[in-house]
C-alpha positions as CSV (number, residue, x, y, z in Angstrom):
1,X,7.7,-29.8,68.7
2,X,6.0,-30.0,65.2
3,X,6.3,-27.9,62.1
4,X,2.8,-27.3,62.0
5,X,2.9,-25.9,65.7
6,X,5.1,-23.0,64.3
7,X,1.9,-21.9,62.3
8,X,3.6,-23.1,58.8
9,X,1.2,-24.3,56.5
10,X,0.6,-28.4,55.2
11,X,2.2,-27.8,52.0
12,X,5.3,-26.4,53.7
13,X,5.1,-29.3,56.3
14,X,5.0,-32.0,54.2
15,X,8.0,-30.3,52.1
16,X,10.1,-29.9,55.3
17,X,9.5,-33.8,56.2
18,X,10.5,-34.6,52.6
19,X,13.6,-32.8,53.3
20,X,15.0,-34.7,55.8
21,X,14.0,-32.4,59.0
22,X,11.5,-34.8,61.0
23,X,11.1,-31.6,63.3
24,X,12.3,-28.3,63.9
25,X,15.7,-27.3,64.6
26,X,16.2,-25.0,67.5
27,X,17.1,-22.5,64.9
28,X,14.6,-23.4,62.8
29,X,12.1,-23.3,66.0
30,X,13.2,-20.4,67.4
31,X,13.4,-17.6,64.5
32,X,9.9,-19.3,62.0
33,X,7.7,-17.9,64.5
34,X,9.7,-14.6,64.6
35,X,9.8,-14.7,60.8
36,X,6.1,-14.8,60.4
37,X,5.1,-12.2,62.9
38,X,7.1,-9.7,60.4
39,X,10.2,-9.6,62.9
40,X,13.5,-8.5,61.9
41,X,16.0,-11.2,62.7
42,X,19.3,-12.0,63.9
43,X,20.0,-16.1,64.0
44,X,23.2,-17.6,65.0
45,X,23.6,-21.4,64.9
46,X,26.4,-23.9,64.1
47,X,26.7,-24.6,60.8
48,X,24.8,-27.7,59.3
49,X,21.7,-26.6,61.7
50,X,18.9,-25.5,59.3
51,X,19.6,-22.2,58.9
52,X,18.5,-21.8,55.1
53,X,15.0,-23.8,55.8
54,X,14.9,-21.3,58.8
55,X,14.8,-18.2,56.7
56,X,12.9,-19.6,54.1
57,X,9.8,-21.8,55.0
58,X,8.4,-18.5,56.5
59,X,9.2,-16.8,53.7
60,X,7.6,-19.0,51.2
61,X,4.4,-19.1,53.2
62,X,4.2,-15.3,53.4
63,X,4.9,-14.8,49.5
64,X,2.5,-17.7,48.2
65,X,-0.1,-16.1,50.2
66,X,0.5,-12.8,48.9
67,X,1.4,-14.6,44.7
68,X,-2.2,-14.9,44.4
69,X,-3.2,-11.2,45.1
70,X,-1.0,-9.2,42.2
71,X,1.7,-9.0,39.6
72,X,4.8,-10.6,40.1
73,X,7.6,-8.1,41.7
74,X,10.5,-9.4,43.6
75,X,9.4,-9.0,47.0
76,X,12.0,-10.9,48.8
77,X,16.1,-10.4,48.2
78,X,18.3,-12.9,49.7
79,X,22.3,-12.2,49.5
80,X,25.2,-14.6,49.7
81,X,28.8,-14.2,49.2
82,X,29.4,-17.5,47.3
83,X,28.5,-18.5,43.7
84,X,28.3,-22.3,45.0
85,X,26.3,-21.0,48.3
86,X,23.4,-18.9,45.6
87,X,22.9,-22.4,44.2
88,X,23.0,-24.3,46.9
89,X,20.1,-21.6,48.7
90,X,18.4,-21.4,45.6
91,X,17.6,-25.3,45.4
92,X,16.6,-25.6,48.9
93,X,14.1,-22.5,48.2
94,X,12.7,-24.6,45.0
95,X,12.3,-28.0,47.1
96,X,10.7,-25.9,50.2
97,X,8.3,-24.8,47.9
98,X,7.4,-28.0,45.1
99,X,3.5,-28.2,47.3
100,X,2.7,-24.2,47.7
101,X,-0.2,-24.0,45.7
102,X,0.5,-21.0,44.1
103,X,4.0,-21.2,41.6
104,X,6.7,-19.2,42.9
105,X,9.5,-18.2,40.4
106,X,12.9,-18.1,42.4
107,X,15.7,-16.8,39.8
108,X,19.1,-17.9,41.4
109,X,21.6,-15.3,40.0
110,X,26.2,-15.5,40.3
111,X,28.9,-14.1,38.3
112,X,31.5,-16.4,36.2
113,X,28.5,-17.2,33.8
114,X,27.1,-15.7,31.4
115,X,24.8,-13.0,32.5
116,X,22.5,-13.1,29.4
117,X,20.4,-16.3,30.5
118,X,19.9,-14.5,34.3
119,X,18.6,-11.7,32.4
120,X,16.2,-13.9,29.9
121,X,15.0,-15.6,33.6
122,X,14.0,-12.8,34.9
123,X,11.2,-11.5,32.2
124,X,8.1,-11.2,33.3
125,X,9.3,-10.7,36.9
126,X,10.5,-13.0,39.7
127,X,8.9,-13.7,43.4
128,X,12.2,-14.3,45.1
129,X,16.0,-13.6,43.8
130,X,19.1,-15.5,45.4
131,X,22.3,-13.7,44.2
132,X,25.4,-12.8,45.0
133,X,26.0,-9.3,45.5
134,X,28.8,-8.3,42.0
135,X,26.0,-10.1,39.8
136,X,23.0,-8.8,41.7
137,X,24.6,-4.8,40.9
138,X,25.4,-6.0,37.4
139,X,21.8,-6.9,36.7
140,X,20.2,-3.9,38.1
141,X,22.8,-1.8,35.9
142,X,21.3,-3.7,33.1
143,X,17.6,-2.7,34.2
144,X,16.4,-6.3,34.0
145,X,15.3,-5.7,37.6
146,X,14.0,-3.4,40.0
147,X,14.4,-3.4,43.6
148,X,11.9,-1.2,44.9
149,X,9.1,-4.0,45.9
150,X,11.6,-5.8,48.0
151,X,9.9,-6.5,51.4
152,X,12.1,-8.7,52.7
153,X,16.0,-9.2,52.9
154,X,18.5,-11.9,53.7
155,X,22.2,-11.8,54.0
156,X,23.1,-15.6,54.6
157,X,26.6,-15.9,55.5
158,X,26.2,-12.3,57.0
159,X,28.9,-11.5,58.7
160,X,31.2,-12.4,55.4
161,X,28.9,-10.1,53.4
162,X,29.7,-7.6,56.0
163,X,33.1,-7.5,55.8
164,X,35.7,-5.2,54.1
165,X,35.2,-7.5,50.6
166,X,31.5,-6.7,49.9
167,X,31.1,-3.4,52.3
168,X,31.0,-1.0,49.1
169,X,28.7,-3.6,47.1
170,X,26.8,-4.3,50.4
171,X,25.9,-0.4,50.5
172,X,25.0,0.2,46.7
173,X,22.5,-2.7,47.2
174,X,20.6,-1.4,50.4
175,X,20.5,2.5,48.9
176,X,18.3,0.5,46.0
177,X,16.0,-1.2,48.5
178,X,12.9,0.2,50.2
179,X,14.0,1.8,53.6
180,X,10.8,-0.4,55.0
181,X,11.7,-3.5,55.2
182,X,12.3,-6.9,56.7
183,X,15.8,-7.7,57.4
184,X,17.4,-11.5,58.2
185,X,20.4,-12.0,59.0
186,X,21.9,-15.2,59.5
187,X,25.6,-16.9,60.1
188,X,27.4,-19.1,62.3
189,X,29.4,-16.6,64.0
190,X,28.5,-13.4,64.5
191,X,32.0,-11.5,65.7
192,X,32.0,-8.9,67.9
193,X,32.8,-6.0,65.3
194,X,30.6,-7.2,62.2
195,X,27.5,-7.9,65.3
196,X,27.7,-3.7,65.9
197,X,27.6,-3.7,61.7
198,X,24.7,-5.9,61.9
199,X,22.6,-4.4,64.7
200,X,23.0,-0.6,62.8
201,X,20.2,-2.4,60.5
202,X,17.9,-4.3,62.5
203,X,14.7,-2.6,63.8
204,X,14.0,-4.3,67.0
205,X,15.3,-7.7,66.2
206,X,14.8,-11.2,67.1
207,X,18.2,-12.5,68.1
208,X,18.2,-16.0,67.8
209,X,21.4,-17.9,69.8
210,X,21.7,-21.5,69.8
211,X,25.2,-21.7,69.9
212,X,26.1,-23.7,72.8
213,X,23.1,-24.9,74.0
214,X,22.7,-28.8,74.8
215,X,21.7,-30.7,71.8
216,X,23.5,-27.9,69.5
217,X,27.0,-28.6,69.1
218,X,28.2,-30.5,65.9
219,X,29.2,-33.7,67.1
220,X,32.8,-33.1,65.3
221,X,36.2,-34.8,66.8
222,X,39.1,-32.3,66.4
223,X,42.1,-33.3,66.1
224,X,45.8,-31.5,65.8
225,X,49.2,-33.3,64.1
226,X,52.5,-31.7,64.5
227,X,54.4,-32.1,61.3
228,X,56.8,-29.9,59.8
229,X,55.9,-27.6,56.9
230,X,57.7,-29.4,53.7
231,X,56.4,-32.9,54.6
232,X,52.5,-32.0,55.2
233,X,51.9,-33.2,51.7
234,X,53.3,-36.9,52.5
235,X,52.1,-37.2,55.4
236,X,48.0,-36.2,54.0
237,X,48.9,-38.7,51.4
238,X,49.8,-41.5,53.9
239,X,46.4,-40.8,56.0
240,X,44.4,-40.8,52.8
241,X,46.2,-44.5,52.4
242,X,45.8,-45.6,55.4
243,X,42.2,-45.0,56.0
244,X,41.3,-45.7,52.0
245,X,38.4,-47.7,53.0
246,X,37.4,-45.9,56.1
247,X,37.0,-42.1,54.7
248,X,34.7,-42.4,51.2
249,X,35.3,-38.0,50.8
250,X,38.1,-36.0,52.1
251,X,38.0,-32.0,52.0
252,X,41.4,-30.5,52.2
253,X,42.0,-26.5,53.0
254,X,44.7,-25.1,51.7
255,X,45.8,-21.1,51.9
256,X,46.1,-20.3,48.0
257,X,44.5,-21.2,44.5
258,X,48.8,-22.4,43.8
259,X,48.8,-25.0,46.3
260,X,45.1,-25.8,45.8
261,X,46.8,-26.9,42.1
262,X,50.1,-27.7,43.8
263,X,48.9,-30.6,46.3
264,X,46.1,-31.7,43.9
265,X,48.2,-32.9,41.2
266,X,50.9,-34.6,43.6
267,X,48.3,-36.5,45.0
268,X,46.9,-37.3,41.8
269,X,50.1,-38.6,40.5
270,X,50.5,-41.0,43.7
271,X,47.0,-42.6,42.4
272,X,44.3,-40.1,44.7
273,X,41.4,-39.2,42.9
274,X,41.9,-35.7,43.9
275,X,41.0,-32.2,42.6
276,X,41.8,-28.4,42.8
277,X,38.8,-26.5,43.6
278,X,39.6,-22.6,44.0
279,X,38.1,-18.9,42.7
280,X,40.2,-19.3,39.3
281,X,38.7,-22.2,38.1
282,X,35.1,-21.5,35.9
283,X,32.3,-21.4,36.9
284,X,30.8,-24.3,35.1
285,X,34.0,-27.0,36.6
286,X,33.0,-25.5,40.5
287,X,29.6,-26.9,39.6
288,X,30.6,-29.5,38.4
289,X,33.5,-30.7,41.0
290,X,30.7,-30.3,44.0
291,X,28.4,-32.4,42.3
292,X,30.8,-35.2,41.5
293,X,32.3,-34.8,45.2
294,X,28.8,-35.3,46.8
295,X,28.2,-38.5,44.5
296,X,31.7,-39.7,45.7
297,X,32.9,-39.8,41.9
298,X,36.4,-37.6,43.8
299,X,38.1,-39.1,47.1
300,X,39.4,-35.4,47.9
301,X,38.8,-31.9,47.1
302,X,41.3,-29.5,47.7
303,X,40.2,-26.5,48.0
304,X,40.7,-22.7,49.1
305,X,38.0,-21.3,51.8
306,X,35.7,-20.6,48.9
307,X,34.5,-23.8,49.9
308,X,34.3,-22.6,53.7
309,X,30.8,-21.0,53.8
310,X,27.3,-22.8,53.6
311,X,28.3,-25.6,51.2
312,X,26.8,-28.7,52.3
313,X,27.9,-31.9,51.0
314,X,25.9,-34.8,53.3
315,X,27.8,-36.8,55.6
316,X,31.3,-35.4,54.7
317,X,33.2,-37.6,57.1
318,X,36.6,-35.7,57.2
319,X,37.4,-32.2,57.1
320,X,41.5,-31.2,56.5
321,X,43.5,-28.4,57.1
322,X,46.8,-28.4,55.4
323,X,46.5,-24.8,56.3
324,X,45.5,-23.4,58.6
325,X,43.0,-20.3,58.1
326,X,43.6,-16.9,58.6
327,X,40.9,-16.4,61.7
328,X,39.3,-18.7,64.5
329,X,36.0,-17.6,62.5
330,X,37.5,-19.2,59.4
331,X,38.3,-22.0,61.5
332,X,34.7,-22.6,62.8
333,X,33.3,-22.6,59.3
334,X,36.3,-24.8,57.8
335,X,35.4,-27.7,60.4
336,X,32.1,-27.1,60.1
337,X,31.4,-28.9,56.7
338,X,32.0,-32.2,58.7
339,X,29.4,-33.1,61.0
340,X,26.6,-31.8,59.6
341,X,22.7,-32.4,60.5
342,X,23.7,-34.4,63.4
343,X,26.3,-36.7,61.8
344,X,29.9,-37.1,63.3
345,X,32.9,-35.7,61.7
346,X,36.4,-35.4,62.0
347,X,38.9,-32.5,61.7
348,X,42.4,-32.6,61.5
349,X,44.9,-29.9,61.6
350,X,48.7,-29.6,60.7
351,X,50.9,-27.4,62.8
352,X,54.1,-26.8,62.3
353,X,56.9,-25.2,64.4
354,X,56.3,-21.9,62.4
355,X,52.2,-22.2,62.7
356,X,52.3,-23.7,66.3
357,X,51.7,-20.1,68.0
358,X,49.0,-19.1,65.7
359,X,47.0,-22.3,66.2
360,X,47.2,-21.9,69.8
361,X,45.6,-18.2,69.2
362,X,42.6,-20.2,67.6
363,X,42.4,-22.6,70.7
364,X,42.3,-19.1,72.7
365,X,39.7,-17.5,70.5
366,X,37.7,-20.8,70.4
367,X,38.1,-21.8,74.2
368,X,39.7,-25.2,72.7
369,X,42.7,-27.3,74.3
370,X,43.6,-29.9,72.3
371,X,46.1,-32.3,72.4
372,X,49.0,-32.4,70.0
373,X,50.0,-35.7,68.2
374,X,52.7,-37.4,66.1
375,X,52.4,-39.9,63.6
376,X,55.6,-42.0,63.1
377,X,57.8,-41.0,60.8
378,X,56.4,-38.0,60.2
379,X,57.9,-36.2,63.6
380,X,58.8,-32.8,63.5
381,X,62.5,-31.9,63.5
382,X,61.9,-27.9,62.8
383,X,61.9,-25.1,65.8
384,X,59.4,-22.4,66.7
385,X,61.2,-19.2,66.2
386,X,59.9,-16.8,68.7
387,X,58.4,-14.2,67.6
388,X,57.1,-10.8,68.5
389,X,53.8,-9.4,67.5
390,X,53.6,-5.7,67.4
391,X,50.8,-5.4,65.4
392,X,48.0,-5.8,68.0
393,X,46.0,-8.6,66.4
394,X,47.5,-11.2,68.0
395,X,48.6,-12.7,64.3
396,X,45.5,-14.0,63.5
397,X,44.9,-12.3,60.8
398,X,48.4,-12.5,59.0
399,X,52.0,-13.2,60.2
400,X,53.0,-9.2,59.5
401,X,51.1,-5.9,59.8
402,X,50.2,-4.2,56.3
403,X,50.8,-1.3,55.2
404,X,47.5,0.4,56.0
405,X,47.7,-2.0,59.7
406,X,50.6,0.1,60.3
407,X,49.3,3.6,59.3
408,X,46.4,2.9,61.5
409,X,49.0,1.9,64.1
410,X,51.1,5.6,63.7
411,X,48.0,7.5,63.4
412,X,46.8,6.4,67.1
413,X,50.1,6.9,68.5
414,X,50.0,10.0,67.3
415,X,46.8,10.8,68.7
416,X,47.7,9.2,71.7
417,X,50.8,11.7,72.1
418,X,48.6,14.9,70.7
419,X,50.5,14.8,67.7
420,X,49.2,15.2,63.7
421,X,50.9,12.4,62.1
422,X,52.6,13.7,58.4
423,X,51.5,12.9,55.5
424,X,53.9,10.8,52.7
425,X,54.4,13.2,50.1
């Protein structure tokens, strides 16, 4: 099937050929018609599938048409919940667009900069704003723009902008936008609790599954090392030496911004060209780290799960986890920076005797099975512990229930008994 069959126009055509997509995606094939009809949308996919070209080739074609007819408002809002993934979108938006034409300004707006030059670039108006939600609030508190002509919204990454770290920002932003709208949402996984979330504000949605379907699935080997906790650092070090030649870009997961630094510098000091890449660092160096990673100017990137959402670096061939993330969504996203736009990839994860039962909760989640393996003199000597979760989350989400986890925890006992649970003075 053709672009041009999904009623885009040539200049958006030609733009999607120069981009590397020598047809539609199912994603892509599936939710453009949708998009154009004026059709809220919900679009899952695996990462690496088109999903920002699916969201915004129909949008570009509906706003040039409408750039010649009046004043320039921003008409469509698209929300992310990374600094790296606003640039990222933003660029794609500005290539999709180079032929339309009629010029449309797209302002691309983050925190961790300063916010005077995203205030100067949006004088005289903007067609489309990318932006993370923190900056986006910032800038309407500074009246350098107005909501209220927004006909169109995006969350990209949705179900992270859904969740418990941008809920209150989430809300602010929707009270300033017309209740008439489009909405798109799109993500790679869609769980069962933020889908309710999502579905409160569709109106009559597309929903747009291609996960699972043949032809869909990232073509992304997974693979599992046993290793005990206090020797994962030698033994990434001797598979970064031992396939030197054979992986060009490594991206490493870690659990925290210290052992981002920690593991970086170690393997840096044993003559890796590797770097810490984590919230903490500025803004400006993130930039900057991602661009020299994609040119291959750093062998390995370690970095927290910033780097987990919608950052695509082209033909990563190996994907790491030192740690292993909190969720099986986590895990989905992690992996899925290798393998992308039907490339190959590999992903490797250390378990250790203390990680083992957690892993095999992701398996569970994920409908995985995968063997375990042992790389000579690396064999693990430590013991699982047994241990018993009382929490009701099955430890995915932490090894111990919090304090508010266990409030919630007395509070429905209590119910369950009849009781009115007491208050702590």
């Amino acid at each position: 099937m053709p672009f041009d069959s999904l009623g885009l126009a040539p200049a958006l055509v030609q733009a999607a050929a120069e981009s590397g997509y020598a047809a539609p995606t199912a994603i892509q094939a599936a939710a453009i018609p949708a998009i154009l009809q004026g059709r809220d949308v919900r679009g899952s996919a695996q990462t690496g599938s088109g999903k920002t070209a699916a969201f915004s080739l129909p949008l570009l074609q509906r706003l040039g048409a409408e750039r010649a007819q009046g004043s320039r408002r921003v008409r469509a809002l698209v929300l992310v919940p990374t600094r790296e993934l606003a640039a990222q979108v933003g660029e794609t938006m500005r290539s999709l667009a180079q032929h339309l034409p009629e010029r449309l300004k797209i302002v691309v707006a983050f925190g961790g900069v300063s916010i005077n030059p995203q205030m100067m670039g949006l004088r005289g108006g903007a067609d489309i704003v990318v932006a993370t939600p923190g900056r986006l609030l910032d800038l309407c508190d500074h009246n350098a723009l107005k909501l209220d002509a927004v006909s169109t919204l995006v969350l990209d990454e949705a179900d992270r902008l859904f969740d418990l770290g941008f809920a209150e920002e989430l809300g602010r932003i929707l009270a300033l936008l017309p209740k008439q709208r489009q909405n798109l949402l799109f993500s790679a996984t869609f769980p069962s609790a933020i889908q309710a979330l999502a579905d409160g504000m569709l109106r009559d949605p597309a929903v747009v599954d291609v996960q699972g379907e043949p032809g869909t699935e990232p073509n992304i080997v997974q693979r599992v090392i046993e290793v005990d906790a206090i020797r994962r650092t030698q033994l990434l070090r001797h598979l970064l030496k031992q396939h030197e030649g054979e992986w060009d870009r490594v991206l490493v997961f870690v659990a925290t911004q210290h052992a981002a630094q920690t593991v970086a510098e170690k393997l840096y000091k044993n003559g890796i060209y590797a770097v810490p890449f984590h919230g903490d660092i500025a803004q400006g160096t993130r930039t900057d780290i991602l661009s020299q990673f994609k040119q291959s100017r750093w062998d390995v990137v370690i970095a927290t799960d910033l780097a987990a959402r919608g950052i695509d670096i082209a033909q990563l061939p190996v994907v790491i986890n030192y740690d292993l993330p909190r969720s099986p969504t986590d895990y989905i996203h992690r992996i899925g920076r290798t393998g992308r736009a039907g490339e190959s990839g590999l992903a490797i994860s250390f378990v250790s005797a203390s990680t083992e039962a957690h892993f095999r909760l992701i398996e569970k989640r994920q409908g995985l099975s995968l063997p375990r393996e042992r790389v000579e003199g690396f064999e693990p000597t430590e013991v699982a512990v047994p241990v018993v979760d009382a929490s009701g989350t099955g430890g995915v989400k932490g090894k111990r229930p919090s304090k508010k986890d266990k409030l919630r925890a007395a509070a429905a006992l209590a119910a369950a008994r009849g009781e009115t649970p007491e208050k702590n003075g």
